[in-house]
mmCIF file of the N, C-alpha and C atoms, coordinates in Angstrom:
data_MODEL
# 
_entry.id   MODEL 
# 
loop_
_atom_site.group_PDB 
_atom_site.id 
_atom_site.type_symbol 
_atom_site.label_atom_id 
_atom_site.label_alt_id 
_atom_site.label_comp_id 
_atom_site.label_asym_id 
_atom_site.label_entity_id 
_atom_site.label_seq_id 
_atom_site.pdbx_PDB_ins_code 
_atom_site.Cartn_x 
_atom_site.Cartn_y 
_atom_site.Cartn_z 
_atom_site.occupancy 
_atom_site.B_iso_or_equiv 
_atom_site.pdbx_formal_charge 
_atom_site.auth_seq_id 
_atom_site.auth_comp_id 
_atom_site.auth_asym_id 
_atom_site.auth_atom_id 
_atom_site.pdbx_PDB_model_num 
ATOM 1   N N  . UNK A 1 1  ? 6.069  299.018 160.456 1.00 0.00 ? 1  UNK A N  1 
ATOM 2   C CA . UNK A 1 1  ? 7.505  299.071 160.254 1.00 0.00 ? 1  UNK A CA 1 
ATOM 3   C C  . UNK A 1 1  ? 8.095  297.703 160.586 1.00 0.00 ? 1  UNK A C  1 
ATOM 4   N N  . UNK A 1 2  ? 8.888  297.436 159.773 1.00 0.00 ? 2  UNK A N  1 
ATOM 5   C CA . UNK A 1 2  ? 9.545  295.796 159.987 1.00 0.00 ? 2  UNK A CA 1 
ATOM 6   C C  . UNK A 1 2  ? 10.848 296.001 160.054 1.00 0.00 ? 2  UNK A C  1 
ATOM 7   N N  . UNK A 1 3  ? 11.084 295.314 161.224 1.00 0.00 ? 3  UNK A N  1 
ATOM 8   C CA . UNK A 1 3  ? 12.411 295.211 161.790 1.00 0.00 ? 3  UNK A CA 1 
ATOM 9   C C  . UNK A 1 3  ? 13.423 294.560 160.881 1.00 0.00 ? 3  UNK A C  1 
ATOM 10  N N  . UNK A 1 4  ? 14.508 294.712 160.509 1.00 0.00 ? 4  UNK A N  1 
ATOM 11  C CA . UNK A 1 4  ? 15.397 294.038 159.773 1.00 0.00 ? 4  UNK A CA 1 
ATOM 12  C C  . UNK A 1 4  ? 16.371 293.500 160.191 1.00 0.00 ? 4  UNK A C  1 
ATOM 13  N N  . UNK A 1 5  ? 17.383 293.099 160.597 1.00 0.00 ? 5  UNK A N  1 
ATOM 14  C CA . UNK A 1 5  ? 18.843 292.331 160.369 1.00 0.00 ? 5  UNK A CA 1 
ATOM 15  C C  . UNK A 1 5  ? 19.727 293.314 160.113 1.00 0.00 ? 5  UNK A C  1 
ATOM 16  N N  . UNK A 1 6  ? 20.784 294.010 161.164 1.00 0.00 ? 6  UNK A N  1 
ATOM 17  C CA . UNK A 1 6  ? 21.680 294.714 160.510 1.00 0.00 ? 6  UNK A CA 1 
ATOM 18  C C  . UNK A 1 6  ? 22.982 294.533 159.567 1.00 0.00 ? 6  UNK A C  1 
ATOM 19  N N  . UNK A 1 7  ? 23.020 293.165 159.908 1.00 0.00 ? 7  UNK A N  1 
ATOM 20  C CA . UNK A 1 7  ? 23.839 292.287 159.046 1.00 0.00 ? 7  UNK A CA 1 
ATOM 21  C C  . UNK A 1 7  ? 23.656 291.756 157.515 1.00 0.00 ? 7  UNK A C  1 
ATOM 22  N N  . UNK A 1 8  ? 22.476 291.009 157.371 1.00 0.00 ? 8  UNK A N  1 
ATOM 23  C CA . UNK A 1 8  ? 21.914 290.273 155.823 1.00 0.00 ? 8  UNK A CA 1 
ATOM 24  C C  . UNK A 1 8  ? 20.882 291.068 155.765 1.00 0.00 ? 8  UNK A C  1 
ATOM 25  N N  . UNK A 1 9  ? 19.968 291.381 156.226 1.00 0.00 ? 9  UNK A N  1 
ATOM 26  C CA . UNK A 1 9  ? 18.658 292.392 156.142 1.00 0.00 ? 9  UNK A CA 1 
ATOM 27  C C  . UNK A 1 9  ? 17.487 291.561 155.823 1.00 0.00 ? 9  UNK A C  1 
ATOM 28  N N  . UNK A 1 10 ? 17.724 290.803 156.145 1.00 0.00 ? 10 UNK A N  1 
ATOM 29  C CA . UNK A 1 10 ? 16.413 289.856 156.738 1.00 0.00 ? 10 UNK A CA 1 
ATOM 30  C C  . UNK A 1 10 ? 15.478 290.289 157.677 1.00 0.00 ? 10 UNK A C  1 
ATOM 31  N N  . UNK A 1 11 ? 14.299 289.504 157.721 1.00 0.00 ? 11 UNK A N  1 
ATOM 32  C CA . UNK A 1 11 ? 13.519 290.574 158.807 1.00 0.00 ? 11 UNK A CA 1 
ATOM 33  C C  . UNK A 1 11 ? 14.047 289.562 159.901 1.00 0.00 ? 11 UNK A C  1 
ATOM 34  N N  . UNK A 1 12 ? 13.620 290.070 161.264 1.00 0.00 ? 12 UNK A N  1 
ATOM 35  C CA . UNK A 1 12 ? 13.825 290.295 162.611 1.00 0.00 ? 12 UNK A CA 1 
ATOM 36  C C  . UNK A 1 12 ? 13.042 290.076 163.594 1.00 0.00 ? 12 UNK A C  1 
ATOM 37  N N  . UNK A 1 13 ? 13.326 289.731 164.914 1.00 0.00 ? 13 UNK A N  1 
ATOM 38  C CA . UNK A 1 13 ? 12.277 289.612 165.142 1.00 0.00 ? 13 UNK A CA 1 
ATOM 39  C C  . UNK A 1 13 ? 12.831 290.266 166.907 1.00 0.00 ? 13 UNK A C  1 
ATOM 40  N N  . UNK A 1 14 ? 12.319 291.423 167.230 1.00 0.00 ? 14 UNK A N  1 
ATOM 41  C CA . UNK A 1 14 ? 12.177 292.318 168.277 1.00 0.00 ? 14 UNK A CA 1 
ATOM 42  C C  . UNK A 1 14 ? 11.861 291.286 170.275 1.00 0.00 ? 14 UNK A C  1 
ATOM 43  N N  . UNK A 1 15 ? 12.906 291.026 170.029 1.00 0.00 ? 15 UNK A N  1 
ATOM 44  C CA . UNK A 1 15 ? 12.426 290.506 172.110 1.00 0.00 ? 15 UNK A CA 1 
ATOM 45  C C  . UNK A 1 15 ? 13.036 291.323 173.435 1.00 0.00 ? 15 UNK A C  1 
ATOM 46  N N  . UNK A 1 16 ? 12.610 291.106 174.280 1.00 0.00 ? 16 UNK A N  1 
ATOM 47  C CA . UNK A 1 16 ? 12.778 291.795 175.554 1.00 0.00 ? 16 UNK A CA 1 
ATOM 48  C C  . UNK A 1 16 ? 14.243 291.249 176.080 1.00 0.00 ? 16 UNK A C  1 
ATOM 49  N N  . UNK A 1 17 ? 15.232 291.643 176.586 1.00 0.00 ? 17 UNK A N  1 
ATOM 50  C CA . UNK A 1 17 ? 16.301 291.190 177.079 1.00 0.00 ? 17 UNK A CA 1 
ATOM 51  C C  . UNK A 1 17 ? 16.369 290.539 178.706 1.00 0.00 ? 17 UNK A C  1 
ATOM 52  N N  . UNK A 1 18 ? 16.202 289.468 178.619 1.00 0.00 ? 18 UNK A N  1 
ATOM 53  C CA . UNK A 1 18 ? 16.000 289.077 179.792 1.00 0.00 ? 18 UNK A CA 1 
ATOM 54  C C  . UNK A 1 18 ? 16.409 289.360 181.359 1.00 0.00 ? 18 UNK A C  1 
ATOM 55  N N  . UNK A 1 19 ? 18.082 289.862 181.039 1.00 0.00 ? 19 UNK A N  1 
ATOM 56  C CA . UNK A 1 19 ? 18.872 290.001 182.335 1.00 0.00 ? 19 UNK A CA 1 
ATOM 57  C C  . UNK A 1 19 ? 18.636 291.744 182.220 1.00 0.00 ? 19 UNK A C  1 
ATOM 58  N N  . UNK A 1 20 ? 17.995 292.023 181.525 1.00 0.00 ? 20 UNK A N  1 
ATOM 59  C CA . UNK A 1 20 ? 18.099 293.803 181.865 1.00 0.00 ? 20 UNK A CA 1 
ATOM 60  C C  . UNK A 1 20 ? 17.312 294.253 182.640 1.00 0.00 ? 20 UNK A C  1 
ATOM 61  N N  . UNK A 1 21 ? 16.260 293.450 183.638 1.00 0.00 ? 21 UNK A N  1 
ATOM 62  C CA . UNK A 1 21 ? 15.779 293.962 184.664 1.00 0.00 ? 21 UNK A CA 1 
ATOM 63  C C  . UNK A 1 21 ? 16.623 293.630 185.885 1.00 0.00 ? 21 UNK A C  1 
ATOM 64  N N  . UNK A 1 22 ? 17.344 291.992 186.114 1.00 0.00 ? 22 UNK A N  1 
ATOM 65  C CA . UNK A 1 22 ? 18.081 292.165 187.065 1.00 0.00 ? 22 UNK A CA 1 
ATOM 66  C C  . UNK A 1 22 ? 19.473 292.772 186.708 1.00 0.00 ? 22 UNK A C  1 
ATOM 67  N N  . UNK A 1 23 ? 19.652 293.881 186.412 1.00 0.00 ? 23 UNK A N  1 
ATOM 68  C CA . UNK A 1 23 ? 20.795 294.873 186.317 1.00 0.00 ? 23 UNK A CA 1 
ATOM 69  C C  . UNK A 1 23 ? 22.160 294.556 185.844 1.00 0.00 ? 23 UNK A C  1 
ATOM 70  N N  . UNK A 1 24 ? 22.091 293.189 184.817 1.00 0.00 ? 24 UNK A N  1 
ATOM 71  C CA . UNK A 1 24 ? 23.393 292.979 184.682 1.00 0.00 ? 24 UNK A CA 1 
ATOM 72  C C  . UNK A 1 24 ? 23.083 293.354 182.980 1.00 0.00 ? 24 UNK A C  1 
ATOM 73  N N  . UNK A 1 25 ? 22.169 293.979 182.481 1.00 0.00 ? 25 UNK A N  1 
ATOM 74  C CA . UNK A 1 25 ? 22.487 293.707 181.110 1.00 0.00 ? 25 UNK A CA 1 
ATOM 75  C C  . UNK A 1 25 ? 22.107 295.959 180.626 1.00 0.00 ? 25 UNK A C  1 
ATOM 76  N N  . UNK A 1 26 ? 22.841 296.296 179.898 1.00 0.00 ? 26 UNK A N  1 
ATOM 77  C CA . UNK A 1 26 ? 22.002 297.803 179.899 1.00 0.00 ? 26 UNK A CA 1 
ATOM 78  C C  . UNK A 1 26 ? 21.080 298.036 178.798 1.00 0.00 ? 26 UNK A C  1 
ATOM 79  N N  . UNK A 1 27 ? 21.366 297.038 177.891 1.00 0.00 ? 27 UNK A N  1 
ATOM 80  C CA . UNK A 1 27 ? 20.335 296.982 176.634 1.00 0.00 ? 27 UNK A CA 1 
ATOM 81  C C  . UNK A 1 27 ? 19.249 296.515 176.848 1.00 0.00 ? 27 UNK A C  1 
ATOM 82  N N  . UNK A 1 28 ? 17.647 296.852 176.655 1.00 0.00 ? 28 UNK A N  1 
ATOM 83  C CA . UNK A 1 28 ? 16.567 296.486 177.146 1.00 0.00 ? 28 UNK A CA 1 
ATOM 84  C C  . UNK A 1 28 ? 15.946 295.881 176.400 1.00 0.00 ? 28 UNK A C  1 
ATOM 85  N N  . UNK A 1 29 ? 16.478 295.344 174.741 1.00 0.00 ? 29 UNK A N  1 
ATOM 86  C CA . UNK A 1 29 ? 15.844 294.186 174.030 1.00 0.00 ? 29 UNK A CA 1 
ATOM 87  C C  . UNK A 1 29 ? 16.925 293.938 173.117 1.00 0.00 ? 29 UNK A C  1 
ATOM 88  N N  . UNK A 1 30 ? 16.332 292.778 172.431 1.00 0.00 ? 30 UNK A N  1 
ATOM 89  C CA . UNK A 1 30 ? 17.129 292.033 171.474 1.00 0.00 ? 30 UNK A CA 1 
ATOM 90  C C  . UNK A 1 30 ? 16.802 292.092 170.136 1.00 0.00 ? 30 UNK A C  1 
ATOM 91  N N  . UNK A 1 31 ? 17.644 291.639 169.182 1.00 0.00 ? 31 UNK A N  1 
ATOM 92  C CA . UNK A 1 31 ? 16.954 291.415 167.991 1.00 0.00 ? 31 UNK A CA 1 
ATOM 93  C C  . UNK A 1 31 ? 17.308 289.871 167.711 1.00 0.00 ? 31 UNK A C  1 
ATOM 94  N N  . UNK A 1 32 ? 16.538 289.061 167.108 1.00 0.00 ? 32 UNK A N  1 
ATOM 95  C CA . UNK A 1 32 ? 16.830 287.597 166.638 1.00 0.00 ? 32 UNK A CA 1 
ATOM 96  C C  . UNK A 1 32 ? 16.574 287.747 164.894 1.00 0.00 ? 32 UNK A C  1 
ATOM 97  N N  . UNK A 1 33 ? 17.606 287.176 164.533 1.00 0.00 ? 33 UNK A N  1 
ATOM 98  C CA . UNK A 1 33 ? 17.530 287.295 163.050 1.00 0.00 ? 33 UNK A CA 1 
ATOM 99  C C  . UNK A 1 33 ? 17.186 286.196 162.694 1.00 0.00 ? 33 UNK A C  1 
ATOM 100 N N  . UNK A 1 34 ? 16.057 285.985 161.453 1.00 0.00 ? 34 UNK A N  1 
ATOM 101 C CA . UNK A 1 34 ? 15.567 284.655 161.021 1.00 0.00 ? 34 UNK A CA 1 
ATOM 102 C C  . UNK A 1 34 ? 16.449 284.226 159.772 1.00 0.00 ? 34 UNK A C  1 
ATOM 103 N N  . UNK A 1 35 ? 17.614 284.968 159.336 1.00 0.00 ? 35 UNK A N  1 
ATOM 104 C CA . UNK A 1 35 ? 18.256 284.857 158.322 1.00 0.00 ? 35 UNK A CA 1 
ATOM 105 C C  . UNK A 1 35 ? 19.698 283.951 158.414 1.00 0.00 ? 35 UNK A C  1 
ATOM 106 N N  . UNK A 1 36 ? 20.144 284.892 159.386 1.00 0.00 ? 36 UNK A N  1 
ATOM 107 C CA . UNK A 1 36 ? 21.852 284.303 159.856 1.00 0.00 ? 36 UNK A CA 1 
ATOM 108 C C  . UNK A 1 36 ? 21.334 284.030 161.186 1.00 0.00 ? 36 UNK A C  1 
ATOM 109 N N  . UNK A 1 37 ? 20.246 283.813 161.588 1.00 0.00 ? 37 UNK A N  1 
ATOM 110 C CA . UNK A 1 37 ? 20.681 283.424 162.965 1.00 0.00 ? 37 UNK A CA 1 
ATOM 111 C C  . UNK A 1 37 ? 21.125 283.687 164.138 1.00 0.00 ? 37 UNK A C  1 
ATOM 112 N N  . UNK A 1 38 ? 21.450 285.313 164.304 1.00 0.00 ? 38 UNK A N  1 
ATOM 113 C CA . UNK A 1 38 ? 22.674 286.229 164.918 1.00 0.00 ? 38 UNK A CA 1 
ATOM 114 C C  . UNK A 1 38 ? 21.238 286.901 165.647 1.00 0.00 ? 38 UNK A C  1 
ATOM 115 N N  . UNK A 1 39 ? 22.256 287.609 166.829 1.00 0.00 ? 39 UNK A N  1 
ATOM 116 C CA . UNK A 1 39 ? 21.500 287.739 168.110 1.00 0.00 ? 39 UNK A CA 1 
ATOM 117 C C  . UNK A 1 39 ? 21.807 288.990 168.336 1.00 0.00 ? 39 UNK A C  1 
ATOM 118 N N  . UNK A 1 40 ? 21.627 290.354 168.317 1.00 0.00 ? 40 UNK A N  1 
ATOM 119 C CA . UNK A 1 40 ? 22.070 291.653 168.159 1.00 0.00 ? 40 UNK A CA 1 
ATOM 120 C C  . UNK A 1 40 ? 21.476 292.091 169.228 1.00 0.00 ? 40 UNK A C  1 
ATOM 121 N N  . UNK A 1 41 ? 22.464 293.278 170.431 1.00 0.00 ? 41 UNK A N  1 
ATOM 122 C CA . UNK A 1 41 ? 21.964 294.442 171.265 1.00 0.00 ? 41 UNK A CA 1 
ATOM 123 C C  . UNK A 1 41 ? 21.056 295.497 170.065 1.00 0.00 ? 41 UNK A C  1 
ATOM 124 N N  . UNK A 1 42 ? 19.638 295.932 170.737 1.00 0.00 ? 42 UNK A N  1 
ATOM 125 C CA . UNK A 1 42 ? 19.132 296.650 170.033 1.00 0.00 ? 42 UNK A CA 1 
ATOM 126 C C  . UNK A 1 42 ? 19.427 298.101 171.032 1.00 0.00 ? 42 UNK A C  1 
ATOM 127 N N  . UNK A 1 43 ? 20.110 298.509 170.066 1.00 0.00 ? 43 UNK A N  1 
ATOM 128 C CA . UNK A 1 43 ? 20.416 300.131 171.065 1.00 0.00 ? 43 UNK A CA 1 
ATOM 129 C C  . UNK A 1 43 ? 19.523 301.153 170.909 1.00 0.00 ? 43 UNK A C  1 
ATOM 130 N N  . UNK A 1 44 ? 18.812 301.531 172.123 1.00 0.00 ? 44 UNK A N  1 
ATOM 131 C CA . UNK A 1 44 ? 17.815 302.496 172.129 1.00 0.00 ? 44 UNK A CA 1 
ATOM 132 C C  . UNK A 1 44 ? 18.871 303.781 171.926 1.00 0.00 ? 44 UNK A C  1 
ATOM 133 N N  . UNK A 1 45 ? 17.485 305.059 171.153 1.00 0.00 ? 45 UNK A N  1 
ATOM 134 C CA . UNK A 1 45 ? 18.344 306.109 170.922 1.00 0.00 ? 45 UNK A CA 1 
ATOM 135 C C  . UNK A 1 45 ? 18.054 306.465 172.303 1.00 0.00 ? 45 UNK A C  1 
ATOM 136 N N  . UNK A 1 46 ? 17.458 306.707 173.506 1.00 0.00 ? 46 UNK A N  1 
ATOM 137 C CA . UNK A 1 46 ? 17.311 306.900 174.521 1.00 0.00 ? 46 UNK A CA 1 
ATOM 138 C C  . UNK A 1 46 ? 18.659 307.150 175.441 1.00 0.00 ? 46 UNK A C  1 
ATOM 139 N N  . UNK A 1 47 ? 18.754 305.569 175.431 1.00 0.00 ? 47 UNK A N  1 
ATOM 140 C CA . UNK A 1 47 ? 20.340 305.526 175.784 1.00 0.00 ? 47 UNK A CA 1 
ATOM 141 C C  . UNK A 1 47 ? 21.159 305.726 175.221 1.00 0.00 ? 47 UNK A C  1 
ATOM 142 N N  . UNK A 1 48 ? 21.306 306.257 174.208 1.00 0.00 ? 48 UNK A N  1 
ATOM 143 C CA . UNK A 1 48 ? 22.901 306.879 173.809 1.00 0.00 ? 48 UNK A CA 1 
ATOM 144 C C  . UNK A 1 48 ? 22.860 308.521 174.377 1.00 0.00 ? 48 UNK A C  1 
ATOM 145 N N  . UNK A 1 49 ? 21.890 309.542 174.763 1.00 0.00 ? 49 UNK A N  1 
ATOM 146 C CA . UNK A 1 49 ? 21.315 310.724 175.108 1.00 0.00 ? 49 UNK A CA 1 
ATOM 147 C C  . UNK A 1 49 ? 22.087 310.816 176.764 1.00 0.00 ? 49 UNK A C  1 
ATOM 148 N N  . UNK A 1 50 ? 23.289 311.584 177.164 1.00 0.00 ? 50 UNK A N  1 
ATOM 149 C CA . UNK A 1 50 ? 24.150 311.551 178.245 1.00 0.00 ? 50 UNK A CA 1 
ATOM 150 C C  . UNK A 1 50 ? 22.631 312.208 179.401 1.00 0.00 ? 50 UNK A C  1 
ATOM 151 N N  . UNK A 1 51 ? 22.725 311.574 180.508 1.00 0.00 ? 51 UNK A N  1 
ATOM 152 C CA . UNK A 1 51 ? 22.032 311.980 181.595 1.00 0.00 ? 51 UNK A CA 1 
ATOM 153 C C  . UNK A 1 51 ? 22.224 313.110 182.574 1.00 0.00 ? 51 UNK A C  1 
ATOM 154 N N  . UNK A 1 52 ? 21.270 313.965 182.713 1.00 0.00 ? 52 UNK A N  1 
ATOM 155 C CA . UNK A 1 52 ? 22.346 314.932 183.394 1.00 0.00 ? 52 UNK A CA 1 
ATOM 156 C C  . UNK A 1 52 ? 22.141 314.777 185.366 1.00 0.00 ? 52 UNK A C  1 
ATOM 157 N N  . UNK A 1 53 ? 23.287 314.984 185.795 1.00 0.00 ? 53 UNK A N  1 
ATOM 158 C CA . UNK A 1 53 ? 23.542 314.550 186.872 1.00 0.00 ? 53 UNK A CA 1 
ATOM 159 C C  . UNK A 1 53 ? 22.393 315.072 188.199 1.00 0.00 ? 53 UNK A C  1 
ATOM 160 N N  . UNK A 1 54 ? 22.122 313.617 188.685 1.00 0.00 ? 54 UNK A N  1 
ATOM 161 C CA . UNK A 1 54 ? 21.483 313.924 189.937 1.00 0.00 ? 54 UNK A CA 1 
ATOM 162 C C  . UNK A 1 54 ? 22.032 314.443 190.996 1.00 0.00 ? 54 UNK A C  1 
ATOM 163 N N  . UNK A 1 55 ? 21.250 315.401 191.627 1.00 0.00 ? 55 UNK A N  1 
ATOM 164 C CA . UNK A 1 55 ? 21.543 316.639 192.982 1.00 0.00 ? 55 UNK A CA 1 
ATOM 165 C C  . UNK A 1 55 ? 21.349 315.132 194.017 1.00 0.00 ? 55 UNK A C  1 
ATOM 166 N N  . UNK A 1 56 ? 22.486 315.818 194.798 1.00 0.00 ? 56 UNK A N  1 
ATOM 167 C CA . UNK A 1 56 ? 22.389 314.928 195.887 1.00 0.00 ? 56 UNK A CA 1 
ATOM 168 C C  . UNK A 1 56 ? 21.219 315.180 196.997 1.00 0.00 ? 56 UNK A C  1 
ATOM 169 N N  . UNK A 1 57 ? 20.985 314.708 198.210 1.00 0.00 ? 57 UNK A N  1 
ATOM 170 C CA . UNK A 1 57 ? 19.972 314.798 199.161 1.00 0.00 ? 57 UNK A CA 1 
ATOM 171 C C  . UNK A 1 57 ? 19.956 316.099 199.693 1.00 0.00 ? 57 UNK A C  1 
ATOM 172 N N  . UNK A 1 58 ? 21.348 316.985 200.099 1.00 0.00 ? 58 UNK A N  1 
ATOM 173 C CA . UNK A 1 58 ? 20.811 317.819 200.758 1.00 0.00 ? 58 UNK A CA 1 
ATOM 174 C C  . UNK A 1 58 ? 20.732 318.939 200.159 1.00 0.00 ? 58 UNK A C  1 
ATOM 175 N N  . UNK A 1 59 ? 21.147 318.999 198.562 1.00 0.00 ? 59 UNK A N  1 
ATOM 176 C CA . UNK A 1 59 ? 20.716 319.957 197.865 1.00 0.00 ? 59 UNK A CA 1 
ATOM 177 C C  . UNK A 1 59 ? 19.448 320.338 196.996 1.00 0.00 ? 59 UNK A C  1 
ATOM 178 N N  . UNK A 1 60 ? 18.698 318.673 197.492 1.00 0.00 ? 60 UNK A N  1 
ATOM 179 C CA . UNK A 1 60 ? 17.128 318.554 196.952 1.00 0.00 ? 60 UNK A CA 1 
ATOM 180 C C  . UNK A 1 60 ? 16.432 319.414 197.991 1.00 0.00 ? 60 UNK A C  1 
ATOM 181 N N  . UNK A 1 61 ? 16.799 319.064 199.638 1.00 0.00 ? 61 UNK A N  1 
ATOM 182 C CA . UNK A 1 61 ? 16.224 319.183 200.443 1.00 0.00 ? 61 UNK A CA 1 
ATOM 183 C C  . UNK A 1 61 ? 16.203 321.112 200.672 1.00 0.00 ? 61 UNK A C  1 
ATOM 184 N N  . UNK A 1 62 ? 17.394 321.793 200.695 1.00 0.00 ? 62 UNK A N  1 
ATOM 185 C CA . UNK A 1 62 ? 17.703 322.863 200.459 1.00 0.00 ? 62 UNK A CA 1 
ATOM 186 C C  . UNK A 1 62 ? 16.841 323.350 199.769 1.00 0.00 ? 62 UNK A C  1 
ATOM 187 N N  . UNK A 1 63 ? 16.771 323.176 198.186 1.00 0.00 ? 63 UNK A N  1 
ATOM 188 C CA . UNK A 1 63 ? 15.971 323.622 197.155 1.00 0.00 ? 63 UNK A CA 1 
ATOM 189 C C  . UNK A 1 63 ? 14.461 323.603 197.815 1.00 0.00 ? 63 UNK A C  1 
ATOM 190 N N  . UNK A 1 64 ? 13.650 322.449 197.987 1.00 0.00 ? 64 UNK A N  1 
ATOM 191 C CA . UNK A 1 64 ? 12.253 322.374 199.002 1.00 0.00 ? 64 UNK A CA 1 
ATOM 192 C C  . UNK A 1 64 ? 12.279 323.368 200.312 1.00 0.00 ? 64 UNK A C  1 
ATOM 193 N N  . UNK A 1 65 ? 13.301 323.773 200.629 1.00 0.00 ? 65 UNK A N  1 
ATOM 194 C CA . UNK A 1 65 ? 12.860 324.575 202.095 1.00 0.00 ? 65 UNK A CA 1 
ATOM 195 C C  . UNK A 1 65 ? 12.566 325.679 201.191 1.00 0.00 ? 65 UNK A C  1 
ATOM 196 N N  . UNK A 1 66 ? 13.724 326.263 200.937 1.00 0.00 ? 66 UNK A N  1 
ATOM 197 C CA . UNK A 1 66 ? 14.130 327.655 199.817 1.00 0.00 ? 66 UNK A CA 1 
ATOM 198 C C  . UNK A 1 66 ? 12.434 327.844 199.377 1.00 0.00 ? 66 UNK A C  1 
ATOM 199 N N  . UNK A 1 67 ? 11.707 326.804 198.569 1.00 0.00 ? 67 UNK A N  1 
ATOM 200 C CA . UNK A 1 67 ? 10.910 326.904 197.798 1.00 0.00 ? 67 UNK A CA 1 
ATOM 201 C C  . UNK A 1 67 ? 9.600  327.550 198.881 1.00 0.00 ? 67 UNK A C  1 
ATOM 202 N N  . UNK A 1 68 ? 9.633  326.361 199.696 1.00 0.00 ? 68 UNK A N  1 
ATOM 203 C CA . UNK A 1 68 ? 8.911  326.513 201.077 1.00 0.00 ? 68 UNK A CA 1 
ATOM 204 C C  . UNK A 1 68 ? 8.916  327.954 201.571 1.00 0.00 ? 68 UNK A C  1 
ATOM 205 N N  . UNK A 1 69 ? 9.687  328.591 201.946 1.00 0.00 ? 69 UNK A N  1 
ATOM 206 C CA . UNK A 1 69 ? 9.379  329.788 202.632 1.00 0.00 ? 69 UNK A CA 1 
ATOM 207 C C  . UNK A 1 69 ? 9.962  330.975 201.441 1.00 0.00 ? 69 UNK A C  1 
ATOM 208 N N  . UNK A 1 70 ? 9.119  330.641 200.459 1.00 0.00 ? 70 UNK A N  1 
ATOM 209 C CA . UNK A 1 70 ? 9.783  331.902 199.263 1.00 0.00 ? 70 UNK A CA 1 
ATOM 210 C C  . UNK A 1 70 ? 8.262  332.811 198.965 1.00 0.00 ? 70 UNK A C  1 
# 
């Protein structure tokens, strides 16, 4: 499968986003276009999928006893 250009539709070329491990960036790669030149967020379908909310500590801990003596 070859990556394209969402712009001219040129092919593409798929890189890692540099600042998205130290936490300032949320997109986790890039696209570089060999056509126009243009530098595109590649949006995972991953992340567009809403997260569902983490239980706090003492309702993890609760749940493990509960489980514990059931």
């Amino acid at each position: 499968m070859q990556i394209t250009c969402p712009y001219c539709g040129a092919p593409a070329e798929a890189t890692r986003n540099p600042f998205q491990g130290a936490g300032l960036a949320v997109h986790s790669s890039l696209l570089k276009c060999s056509g126009c030149d243009r530098v595109v967020l590649d949006v995972d379908p991953r992340q567009l999928q809403p997260q569902p909310p983490r239980r706090g500590l003492w309702a993890r801990m609760r749940a493990s006893i509960r489980r514990f003596f059931a």
